[in-house]
N, CA, C and O atoms as a MOPAC input file, in Angstrom:
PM7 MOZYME 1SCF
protein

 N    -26.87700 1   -20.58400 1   -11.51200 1
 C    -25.73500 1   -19.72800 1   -11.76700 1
 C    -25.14100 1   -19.29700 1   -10.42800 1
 O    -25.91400 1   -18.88700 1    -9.56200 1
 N    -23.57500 1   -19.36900 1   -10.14400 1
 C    -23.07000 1   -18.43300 1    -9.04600 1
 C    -22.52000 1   -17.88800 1    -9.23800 1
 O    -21.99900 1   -18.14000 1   -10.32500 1
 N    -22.09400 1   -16.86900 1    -8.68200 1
 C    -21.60200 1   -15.64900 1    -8.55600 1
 C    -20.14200 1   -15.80900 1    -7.93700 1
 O    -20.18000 1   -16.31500 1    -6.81500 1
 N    -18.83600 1   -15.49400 1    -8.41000 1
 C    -17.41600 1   -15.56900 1    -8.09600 1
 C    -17.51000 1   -14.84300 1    -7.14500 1
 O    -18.51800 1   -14.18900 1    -7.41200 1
 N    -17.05700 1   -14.42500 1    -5.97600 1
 C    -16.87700 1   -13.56600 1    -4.72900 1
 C    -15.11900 1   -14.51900 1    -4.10800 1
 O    -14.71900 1   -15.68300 1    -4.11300 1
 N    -14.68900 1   -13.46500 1    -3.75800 1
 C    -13.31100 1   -13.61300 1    -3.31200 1
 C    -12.69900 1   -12.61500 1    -2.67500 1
 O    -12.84000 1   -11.47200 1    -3.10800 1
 N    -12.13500 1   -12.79300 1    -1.85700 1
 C    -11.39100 1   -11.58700 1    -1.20700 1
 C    -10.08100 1   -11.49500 1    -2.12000 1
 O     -9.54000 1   -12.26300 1    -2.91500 1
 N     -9.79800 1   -10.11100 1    -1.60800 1
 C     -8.03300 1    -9.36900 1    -2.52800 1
 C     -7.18900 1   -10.15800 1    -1.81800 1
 O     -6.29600 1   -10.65500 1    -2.50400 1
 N     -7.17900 1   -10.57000 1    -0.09300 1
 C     -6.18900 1   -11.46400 1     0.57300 1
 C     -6.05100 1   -12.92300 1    -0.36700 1
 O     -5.10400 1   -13.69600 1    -0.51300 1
 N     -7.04600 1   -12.91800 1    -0.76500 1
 C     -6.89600 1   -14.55000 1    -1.45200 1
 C     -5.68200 1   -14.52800 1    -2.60400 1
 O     -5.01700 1   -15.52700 1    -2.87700 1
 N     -5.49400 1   -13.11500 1    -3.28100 1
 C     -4.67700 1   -13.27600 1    -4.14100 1
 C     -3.66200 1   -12.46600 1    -4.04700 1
 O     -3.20100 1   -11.90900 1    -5.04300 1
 N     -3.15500 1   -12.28400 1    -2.77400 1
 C     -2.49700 1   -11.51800 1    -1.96800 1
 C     -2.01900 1    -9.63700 1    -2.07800 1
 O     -0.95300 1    -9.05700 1    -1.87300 1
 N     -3.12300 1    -9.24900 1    -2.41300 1
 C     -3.55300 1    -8.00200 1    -2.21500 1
 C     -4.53300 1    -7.56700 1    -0.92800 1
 O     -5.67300 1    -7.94300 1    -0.65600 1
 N     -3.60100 1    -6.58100 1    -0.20900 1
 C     -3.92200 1    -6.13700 1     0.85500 1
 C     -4.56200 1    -4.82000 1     1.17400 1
 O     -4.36300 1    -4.45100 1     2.33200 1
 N     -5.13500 1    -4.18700 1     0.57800 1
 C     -5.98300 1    -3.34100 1     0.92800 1
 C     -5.44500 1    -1.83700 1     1.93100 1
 O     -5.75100 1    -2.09300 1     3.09500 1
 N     -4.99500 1    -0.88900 1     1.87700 1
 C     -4.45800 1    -0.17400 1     2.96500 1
 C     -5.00100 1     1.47800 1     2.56600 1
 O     -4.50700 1     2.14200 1     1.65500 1
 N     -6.14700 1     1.95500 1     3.49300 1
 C     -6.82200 1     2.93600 1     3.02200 1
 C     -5.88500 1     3.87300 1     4.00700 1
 O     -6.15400 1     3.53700 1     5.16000 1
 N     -5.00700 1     4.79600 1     4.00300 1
 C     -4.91000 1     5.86400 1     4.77300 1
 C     -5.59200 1     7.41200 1     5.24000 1
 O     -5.29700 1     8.37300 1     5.94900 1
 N     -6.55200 1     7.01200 1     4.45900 1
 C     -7.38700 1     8.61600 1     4.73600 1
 C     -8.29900 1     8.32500 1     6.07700 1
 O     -8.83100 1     9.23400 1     6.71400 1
 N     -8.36300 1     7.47400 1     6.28400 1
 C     -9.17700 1     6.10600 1     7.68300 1
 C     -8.33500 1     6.67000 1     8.82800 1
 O     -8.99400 1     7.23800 1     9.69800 1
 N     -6.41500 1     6.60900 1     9.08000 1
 C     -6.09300 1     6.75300 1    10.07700 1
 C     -5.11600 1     7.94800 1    10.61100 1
 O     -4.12800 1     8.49100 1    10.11800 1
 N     -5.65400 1     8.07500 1    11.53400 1
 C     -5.40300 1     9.89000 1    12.16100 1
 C     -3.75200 1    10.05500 1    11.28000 1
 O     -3.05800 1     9.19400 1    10.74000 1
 N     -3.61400 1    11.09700 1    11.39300 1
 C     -2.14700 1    11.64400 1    10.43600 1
 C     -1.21200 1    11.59800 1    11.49700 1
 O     -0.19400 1    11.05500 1    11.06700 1
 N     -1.09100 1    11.90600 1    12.64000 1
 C     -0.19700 1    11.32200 1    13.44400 1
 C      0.53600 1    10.06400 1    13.46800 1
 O      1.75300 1     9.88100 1    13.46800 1
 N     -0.71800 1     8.97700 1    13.49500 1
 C     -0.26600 1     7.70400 1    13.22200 1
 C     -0.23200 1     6.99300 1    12.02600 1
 O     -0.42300 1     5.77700 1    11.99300 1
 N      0.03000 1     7.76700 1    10.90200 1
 C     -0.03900 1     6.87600 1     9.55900 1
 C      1.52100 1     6.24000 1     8.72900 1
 O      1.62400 1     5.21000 1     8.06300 1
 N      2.40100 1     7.07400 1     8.99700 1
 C      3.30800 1     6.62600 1     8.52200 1
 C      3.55700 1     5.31100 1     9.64100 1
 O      3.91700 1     4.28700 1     9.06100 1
 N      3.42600 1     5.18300 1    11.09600 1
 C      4.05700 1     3.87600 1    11.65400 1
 C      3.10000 1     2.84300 1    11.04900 1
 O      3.29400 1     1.65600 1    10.78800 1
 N      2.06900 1     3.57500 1    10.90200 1
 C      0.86600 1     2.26300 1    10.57500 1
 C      1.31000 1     1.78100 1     9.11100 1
 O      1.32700 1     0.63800 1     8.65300 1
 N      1.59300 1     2.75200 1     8.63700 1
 C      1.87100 1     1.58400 1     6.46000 1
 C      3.39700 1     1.28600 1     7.01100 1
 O      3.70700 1     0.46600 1     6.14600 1
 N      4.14900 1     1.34900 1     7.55100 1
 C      5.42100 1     0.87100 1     7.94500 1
 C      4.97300 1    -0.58300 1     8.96800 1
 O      5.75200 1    -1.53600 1     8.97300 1
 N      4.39900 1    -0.60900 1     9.33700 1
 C      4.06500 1    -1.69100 1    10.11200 1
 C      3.26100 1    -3.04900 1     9.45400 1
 O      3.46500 1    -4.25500 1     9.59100 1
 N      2.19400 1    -2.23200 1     8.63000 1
 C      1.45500 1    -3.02300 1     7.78200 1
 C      2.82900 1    -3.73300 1     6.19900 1
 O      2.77000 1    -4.80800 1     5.60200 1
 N      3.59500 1    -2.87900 1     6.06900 1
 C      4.54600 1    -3.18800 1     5.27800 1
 C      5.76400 1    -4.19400 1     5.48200 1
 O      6.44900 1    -4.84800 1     4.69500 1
 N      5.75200 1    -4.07600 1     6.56700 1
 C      6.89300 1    -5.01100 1     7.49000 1
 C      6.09400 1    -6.37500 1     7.44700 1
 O      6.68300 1    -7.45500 1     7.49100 1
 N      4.65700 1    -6.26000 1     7.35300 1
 C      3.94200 1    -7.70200 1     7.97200 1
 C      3.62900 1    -8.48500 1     6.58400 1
 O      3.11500 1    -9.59900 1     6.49000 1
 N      4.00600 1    -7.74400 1     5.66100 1
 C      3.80600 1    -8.82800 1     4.19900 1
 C      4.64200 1    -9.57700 1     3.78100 1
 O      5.71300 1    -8.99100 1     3.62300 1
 N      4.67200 1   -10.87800 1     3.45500 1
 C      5.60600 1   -11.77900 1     2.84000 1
 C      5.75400 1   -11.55400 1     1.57800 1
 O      5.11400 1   -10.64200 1     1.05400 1
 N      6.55600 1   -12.27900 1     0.90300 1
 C      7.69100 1   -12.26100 1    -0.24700 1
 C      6.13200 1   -12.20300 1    -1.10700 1
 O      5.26900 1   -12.87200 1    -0.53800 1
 N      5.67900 1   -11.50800 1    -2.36800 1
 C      4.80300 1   -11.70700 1    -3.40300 1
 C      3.72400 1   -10.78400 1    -2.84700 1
 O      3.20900 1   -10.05300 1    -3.69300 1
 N      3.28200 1   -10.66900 1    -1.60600 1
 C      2.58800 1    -9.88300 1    -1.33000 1
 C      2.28800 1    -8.62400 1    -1.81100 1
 O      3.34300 1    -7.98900 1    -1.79700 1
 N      1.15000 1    -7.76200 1    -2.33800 1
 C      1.12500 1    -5.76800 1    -2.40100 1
 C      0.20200 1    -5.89100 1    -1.37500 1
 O     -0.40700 1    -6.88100 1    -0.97000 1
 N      0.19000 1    -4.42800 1    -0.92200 1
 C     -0.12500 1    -3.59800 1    -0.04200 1
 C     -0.68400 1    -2.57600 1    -1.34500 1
 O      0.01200 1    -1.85400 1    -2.05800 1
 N     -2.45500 1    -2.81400 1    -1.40100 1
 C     -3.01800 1    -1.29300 1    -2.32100 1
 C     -2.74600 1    -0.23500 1    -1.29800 1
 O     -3.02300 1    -0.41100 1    -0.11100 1
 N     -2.19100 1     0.89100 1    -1.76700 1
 C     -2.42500 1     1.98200 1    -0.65800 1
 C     -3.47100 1     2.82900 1    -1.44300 1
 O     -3.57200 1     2.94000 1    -2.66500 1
 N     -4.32300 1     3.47400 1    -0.33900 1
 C     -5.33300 1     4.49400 1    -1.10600 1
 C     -4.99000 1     5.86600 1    -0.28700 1
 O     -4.68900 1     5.72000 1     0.89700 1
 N     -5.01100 1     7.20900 1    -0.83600 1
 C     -4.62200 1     8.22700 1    -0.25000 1
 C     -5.13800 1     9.28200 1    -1.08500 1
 O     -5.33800 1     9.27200 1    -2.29900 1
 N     -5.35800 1    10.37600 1    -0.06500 1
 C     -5.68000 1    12.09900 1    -0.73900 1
 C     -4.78000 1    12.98300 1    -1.85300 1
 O     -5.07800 1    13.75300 1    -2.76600 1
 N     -3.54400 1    12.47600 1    -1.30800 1
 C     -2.21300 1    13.17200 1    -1.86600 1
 C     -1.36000 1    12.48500 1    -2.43000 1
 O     -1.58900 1    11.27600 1    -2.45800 1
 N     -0.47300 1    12.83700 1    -2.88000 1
 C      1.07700 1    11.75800 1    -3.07600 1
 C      1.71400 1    12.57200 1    -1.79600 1
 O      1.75100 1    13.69500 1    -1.29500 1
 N      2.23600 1    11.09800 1    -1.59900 1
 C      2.99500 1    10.67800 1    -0.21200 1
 C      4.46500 1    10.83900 1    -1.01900 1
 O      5.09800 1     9.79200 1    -1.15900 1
 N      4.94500 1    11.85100 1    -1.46200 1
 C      6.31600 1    11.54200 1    -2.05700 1
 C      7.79300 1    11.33700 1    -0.70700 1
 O      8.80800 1    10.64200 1    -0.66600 1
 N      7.20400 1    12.29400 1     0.15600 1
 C      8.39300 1    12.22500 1     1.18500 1
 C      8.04500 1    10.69600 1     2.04700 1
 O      9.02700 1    10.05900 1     2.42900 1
 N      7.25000 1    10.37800 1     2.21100 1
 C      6.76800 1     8.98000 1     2.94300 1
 C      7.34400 1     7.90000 1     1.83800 1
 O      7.71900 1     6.88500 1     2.42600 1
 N      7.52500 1     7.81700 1     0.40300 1
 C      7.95700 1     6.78900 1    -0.43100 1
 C      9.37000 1     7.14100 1    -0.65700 1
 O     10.15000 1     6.23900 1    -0.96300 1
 N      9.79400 1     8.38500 1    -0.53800 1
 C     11.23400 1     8.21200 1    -0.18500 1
 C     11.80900 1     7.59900 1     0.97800 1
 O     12.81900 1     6.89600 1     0.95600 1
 N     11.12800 1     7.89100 1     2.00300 1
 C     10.87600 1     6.96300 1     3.68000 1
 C     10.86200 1     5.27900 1     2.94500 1
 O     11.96800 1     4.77800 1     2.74600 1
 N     10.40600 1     4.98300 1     2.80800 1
 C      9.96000 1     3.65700 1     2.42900 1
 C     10.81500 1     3.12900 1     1.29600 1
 O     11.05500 1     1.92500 1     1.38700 1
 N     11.30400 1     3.72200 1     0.30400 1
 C     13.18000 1     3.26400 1    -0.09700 1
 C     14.15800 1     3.23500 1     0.48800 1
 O     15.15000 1     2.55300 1     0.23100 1
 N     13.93900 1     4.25500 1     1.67800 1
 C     15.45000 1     4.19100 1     2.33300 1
 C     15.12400 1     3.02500 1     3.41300 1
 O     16.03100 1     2.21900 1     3.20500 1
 N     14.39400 1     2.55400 1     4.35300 1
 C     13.95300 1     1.76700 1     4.63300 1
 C     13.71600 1     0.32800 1     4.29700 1
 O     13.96500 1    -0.43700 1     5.22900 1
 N     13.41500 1    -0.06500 1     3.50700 1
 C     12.92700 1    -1.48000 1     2.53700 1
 C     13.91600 1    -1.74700 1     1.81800 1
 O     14.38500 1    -2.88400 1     1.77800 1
 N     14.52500 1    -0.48100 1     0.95000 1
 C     15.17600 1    -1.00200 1    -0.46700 1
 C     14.59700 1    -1.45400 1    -1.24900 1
 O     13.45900 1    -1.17600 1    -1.62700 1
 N     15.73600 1    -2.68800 1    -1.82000 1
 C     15.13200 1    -3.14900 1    -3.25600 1
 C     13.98300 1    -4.30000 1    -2.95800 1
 O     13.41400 1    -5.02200 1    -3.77700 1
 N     13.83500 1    -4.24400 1    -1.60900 1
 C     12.76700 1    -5.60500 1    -1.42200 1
 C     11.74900 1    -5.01300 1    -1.31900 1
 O     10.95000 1    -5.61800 1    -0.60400 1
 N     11.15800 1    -3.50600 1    -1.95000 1
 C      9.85600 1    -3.40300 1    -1.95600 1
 C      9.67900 1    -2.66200 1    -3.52700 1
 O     10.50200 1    -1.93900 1    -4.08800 1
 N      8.56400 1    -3.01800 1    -3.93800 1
 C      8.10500 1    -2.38300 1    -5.54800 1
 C      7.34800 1    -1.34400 1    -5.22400 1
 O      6.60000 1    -1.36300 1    -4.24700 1
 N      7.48600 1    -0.25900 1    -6.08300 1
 C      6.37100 1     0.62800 1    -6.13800 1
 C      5.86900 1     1.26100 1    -7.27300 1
 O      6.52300 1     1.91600 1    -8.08400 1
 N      4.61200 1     1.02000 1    -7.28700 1
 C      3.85300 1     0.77200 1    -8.75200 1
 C      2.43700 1     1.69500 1    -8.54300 1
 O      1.40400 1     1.13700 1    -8.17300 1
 N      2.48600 1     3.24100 1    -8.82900 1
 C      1.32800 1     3.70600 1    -9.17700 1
 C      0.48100 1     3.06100 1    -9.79600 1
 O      0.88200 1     2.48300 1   -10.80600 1
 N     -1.13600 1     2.91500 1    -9.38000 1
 C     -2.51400 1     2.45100 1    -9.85400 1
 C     -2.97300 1     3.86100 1   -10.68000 1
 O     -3.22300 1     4.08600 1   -11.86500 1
 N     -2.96100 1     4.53500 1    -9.68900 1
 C     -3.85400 1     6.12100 1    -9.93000 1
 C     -2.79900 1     7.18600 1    -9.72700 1
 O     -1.90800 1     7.18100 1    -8.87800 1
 N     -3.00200 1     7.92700 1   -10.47500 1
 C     -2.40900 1     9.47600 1    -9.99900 1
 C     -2.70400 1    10.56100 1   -10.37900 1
 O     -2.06000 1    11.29200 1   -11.13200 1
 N     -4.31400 1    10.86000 1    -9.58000 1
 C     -4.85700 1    12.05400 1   -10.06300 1
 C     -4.97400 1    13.15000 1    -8.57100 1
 O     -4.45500 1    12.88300 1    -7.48800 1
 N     -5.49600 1    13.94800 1    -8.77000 1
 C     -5.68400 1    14.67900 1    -7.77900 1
 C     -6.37400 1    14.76600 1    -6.82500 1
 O     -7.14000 1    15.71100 1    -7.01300 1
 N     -6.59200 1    14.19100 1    -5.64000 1
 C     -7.67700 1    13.84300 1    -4.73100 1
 C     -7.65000 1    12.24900 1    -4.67500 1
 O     -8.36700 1    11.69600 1    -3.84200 1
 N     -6.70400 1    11.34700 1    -5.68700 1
 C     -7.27800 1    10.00400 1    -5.48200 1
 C     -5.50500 1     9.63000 1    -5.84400 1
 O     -4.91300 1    10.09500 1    -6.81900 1
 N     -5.10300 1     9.02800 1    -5.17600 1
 C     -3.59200 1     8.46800 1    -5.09500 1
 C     -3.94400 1     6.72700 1    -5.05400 1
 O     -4.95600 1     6.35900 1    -4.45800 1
 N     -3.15000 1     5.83900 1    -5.64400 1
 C     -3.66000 1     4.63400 1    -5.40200 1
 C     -1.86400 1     3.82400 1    -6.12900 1
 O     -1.33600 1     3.78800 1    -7.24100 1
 N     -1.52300 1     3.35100 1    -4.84700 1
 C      0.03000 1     2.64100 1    -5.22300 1
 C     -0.05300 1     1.62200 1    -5.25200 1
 O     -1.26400 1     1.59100 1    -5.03500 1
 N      0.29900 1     0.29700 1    -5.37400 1
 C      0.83900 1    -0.70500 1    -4.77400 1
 C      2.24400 1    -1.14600 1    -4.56200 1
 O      3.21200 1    -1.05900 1    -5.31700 1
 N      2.15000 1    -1.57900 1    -3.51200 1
 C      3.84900 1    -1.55400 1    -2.88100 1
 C      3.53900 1    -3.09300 1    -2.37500 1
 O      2.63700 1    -3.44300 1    -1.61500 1
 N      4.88900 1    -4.20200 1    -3.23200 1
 C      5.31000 1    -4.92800 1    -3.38900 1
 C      6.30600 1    -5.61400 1    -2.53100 1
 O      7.25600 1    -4.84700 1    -2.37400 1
 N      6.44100 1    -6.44100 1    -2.07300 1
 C      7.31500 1    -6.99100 1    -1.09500 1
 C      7.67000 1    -8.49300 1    -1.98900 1
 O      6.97500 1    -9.46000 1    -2.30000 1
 N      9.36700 1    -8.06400 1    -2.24700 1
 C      9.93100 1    -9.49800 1    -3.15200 1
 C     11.22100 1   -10.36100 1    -2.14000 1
 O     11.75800 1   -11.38400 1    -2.56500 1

């Protein structure tokens, strides 16, 4: 018997934990990591809070070439994926 193992890149889910990088540098960092995905690509974001002023950032920015699709939305556990078409 084997066991399926695969990475999320394989099926082009990207993984993006922000509670990991200092708060100073987080909005250039998911703006940067967001810029670097091709057409079909998500970006999971994982976070403490809702980022509502950062996803208004990220419409005015992107437009219609990015999706944004709550996973989670509870309190302490935020989980988006943001889409690049």
């Amino acid at each position: 018997m084997t066991n399926a193992v695969f990475s999320t890149a394989s099926i082009g889910l990207y993984p993006f934990d922000a509670r990991g990088v200092a708060k100073r540098f987080r909005h250039a960092a998911i703006f940067g990591a967001l810029s670097a995905l091709e057409p079909g690509e998500t970006m999971r974001f994982y976070n403490d809070h809702d980022p509502l002023p950062l996803l208004a950032q990220i419409e005015a920015h992107f437009g219609s070439r990015v999706t944004i699709a709550y996973v989670a939305r509870a309190p302490g556990e935020i989980i988006i994926d943001f889409g690049i078409a």
